[in-house]
C-alpha positions as CSV (number, residue, x, y, z in Angstrom):
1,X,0.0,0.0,0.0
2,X,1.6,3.5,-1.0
3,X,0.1,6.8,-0.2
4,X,1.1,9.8,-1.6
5,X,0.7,12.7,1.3
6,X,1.9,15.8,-0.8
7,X,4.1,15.5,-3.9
8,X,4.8,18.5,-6.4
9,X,5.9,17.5,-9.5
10,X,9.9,18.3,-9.7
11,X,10.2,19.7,-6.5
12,X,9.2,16.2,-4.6
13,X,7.5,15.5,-1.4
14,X,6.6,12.9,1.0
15,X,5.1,9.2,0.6
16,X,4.1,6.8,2.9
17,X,4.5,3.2,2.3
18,X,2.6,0.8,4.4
19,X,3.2,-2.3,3.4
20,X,5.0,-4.1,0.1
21,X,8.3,-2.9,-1.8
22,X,8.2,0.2,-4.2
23,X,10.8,1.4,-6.2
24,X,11.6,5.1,-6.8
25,X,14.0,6.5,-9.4
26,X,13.6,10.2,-9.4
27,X,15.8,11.1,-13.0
28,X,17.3,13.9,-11.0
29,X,17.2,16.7,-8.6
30,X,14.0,17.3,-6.7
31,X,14.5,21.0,-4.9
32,X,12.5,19.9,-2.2
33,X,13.6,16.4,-1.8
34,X,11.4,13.3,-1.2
35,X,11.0,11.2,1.7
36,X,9.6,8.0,2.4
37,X,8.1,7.0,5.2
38,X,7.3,2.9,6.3
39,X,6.3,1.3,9.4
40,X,9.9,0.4,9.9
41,X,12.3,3.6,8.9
42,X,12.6,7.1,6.8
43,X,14.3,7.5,3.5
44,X,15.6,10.7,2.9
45,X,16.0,10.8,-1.2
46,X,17.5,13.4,-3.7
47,X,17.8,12.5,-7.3
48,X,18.0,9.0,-7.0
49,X,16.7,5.5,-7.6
50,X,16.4,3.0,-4.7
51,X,14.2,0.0,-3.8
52,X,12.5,0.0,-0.4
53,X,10.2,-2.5,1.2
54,X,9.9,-6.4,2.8
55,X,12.6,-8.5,2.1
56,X,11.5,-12.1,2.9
57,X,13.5,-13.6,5.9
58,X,15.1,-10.2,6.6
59,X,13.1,-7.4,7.9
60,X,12.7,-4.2,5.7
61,X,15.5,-3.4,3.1
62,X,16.8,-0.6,1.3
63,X,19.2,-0.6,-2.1
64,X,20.4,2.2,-3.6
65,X,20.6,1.8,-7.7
66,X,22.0,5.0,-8.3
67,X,23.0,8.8,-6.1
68,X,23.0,8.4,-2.3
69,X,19.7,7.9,0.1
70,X,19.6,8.2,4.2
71,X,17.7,5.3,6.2
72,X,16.5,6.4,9.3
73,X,15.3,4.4,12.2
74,X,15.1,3.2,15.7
75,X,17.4,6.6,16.6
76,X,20.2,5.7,13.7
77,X,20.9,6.9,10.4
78,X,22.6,5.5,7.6
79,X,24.2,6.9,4.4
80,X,24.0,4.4,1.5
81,X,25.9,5.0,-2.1
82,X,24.6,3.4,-4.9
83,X,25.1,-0.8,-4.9
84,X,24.9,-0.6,-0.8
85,X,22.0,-2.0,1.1
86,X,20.9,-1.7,4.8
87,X,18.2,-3.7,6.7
88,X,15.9,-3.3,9.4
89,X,15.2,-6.6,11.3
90,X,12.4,-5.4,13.4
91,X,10.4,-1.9,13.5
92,X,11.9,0.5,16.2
93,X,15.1,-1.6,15.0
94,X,18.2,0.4,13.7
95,X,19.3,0.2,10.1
96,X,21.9,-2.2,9.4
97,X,25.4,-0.4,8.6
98,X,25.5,-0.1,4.5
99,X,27.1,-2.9,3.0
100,X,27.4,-3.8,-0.6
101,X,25.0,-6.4,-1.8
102,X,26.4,-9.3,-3.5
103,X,24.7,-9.4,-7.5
104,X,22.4,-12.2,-6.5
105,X,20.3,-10.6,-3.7
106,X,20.0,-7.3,-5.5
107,X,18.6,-9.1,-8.5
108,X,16.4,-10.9,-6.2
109,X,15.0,-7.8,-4.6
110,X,14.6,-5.8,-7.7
111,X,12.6,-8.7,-9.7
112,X,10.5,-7.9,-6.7
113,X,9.3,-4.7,-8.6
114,X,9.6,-5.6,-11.8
Protein backbone atom coordinates (compact mmCIF):
# COMPACT_ATOMS: atom_id res chain seq x y z
CA UNK A 1 0.00 0.00 0.00
CA UNK A 2 1.55 3.53 -0.99
CA UNK A 3 0.05 6.81 -0.17
CA UNK A 4 1.07 9.81 -1.60
CA UNK A 5 0.70 12.69 1.32
CA UNK A 6 1.95 15.76 -0.78
CA UNK A 7 4.13 15.54 -3.86
CA UNK A 8 4.80 18.47 -6.44
CA UNK A 9 5.87 17.46 -9.48
CA UNK A 10 9.85 18.26 -9.71
CA UNK A 11 10.19 19.75 -6.47
CA UNK A 12 9.15 16.21 -4.61
CA UNK A 13 7.52 15.46 -1.42
CA UNK A 14 6.61 12.91 0.99
CA UNK A 15 5.12 9.20 0.56
CA UNK A 16 4.15 6.79 2.89
CA UNK A 17 4.49 3.19 2.32
CA UNK A 18 2.64 0.85 4.44
CA UNK A 19 3.18 -2.31 3.43
CA UNK A 20 4.97 -4.13 0.08
CA UNK A 21 8.25 -2.88 -1.85
CA UNK A 22 8.17 0.24 -4.19
CA UNK A 23 10.79 1.43 -6.23
CA UNK A 24 11.57 5.14 -6.81
CA UNK A 25 13.97 6.46 -9.36
CA UNK A 26 13.61 10.23 -9.41
CA UNK A 27 15.79 11.11 -12.95
CA UNK A 28 17.25 13.93 -11.02
CA UNK A 29 17.17 16.68 -8.59
CA UNK A 30 14.04 17.34 -6.67
CA UNK A 31 14.51 21.02 -4.91
CA UNK A 32 12.52 19.88 -2.20
CA UNK A 33 13.64 16.36 -1.79
CA UNK A 34 11.44 13.29 -1.22
CA UNK A 35 11.00 11.21 1.72
CA UNK A 36 9.59 7.95 2.44
CA UNK A 37 8.13 7.05 5.19
CA UNK A 38 7.31 2.94 6.35
CA UNK A 39 6.34 1.32 9.41
CA UNK A 40 9.85 0.41 9.93
CA UNK A 41 12.34 3.57 8.89
CA UNK A 42 12.56 7.15 6.85
CA UNK A 43 14.34 7.46 3.46
CA UNK A 44 15.63 10.68 2.94
CA UNK A 45 15.99 10.84 -1.20
CA UNK A 46 17.50 13.44 -3.71
CA UNK A 47 17.78 12.45 -7.28
CA UNK A 48 18.03 9.02 -6.96
CA UNK A 49 16.73 5.48 -7.61
CA UNK A 50 16.37 3.00 -4.65
CA UNK A 51 14.23 -0.03 -3.85
CA UNK A 52 12.49 0.03 -0.44
CA UNK A 53 10.15 -2.54 1.18
CA UNK A 54 9.89 -6.37 2.78
CA UNK A 55 12.60 -8.51 2.07
CA UNK A 56 11.51 -12.09 2.90
CA UNK A 57 13.51 -13.58 5.93
CA UNK A 58 15.11 -10.23 6.64
CA UNK A 59 13.06 -7.40 7.88
CA UNK A 60 12.74 -4.16 5.65
CA UNK A 61 15.51 -3.42 3.13
CA UNK A 62 16.80 -0.58 1.26
CA UNK A 63 19.23 -0.58 -2.09
CA UNK A 64 20.40 2.22 -3.60
CA UNK A 65 20.64 1.78 -7.68
CA UNK A 66 22.00 5.05 -8.29
CA UNK A 67 22.95 8.75 -6.14
CA UNK A 68 22.99 8.40 -2.25
CA UNK A 69 19.66 7.91 0.09
CA UNK A 70 19.63 8.17 4.16
CA UNK A 71 17.68 5.31 6.21
CA UNK A 72 16.53 6.38 9.28
CA UNK A 73 15.27 4.36 12.16
CA UNK A 74 15.14 3.24 15.65
CA UNK A 75 17.36 6.61 16.56
CA UNK A 76 20.15 5.70 13.73
CA UNK A 77 20.93 6.91 10.44
CA UNK A 78 22.63 5.52 7.59
CA UNK A 79 24.22 6.91 4.39
CA UNK A 80 23.98 4.39 1.48
CA UNK A 81 25.88 4.98 -2.07
CA UNK A 82 24.63 3.36 -4.91
CA UNK A 83 25.09 -0.80 -4.94
CA UNK A 84 24.93 -0.57 -0.85
CA UNK A 85 22.05 -1.99 1.05
CA UNK A 86 20.90 -1.75 4.81
CA UNK A 87 18.17 -3.68 6.75
CA UNK A 88 15.94 -3.28 9.41
CA UNK A 89 15.21 -6.58 11.27
CA UNK A 90 12.38 -5.42 13.37
CA UNK A 91 10.35 -1.92 13.53
CA UNK A 92 11.93 0.48 16.17
CA UNK A 93 15.06 -1.63 15.02
CA UNK A 94 18.20 0.35 13.65
CA UNK A 95 19.34 0.19 10.06
CA UNK A 96 21.88 -2.19 9.38
CA UNK A 97 25.45 -0.42 8.60
CA UNK A 98 25.46 -0.09 4.49
CA UNK A 99 27.08 -2.93 2.97
CA UNK A 100 27.36 -3.75 -0.59
CA UNK A 101 25.03 -6.41 -1.82
CA UNK A 102 26.35 -9.27 -3.52
CA UNK A 103 24.72 -9.35 -7.52
CA UNK A 104 22.38 -12.19 -6.46
CA UNK A 105 20.27 -10.63 -3.74
CA UNK A 106 20.05 -7.27 -5.49
CA UNK A 107 18.63 -9.10 -8.47
CA UNK A 108 16.40 -10.94 -6.25
CA UNK A 109 14.98 -7.78 -4.64
CA UNK A 110 14.60 -5.80 -7.74
CA UNK A 111 12.60 -8.70 -9.69
CA UNK A 112 10.53 -7.93 -6.68
CA UNK A 113 9.33 -4.66 -8.60
CA UNK A 114 9.60 -5.56 -11.81
Amino acid sequence: RLKIDRFLVDQGGVITLASGIVRVDTQGALSRGLSVRSPYALVAVRGTGFIAGAEPGRGFSVLVDRGRVDVSAGGSRVSLRAGEGTTIAARGGRPSAPVAWSPERADRFRARVR
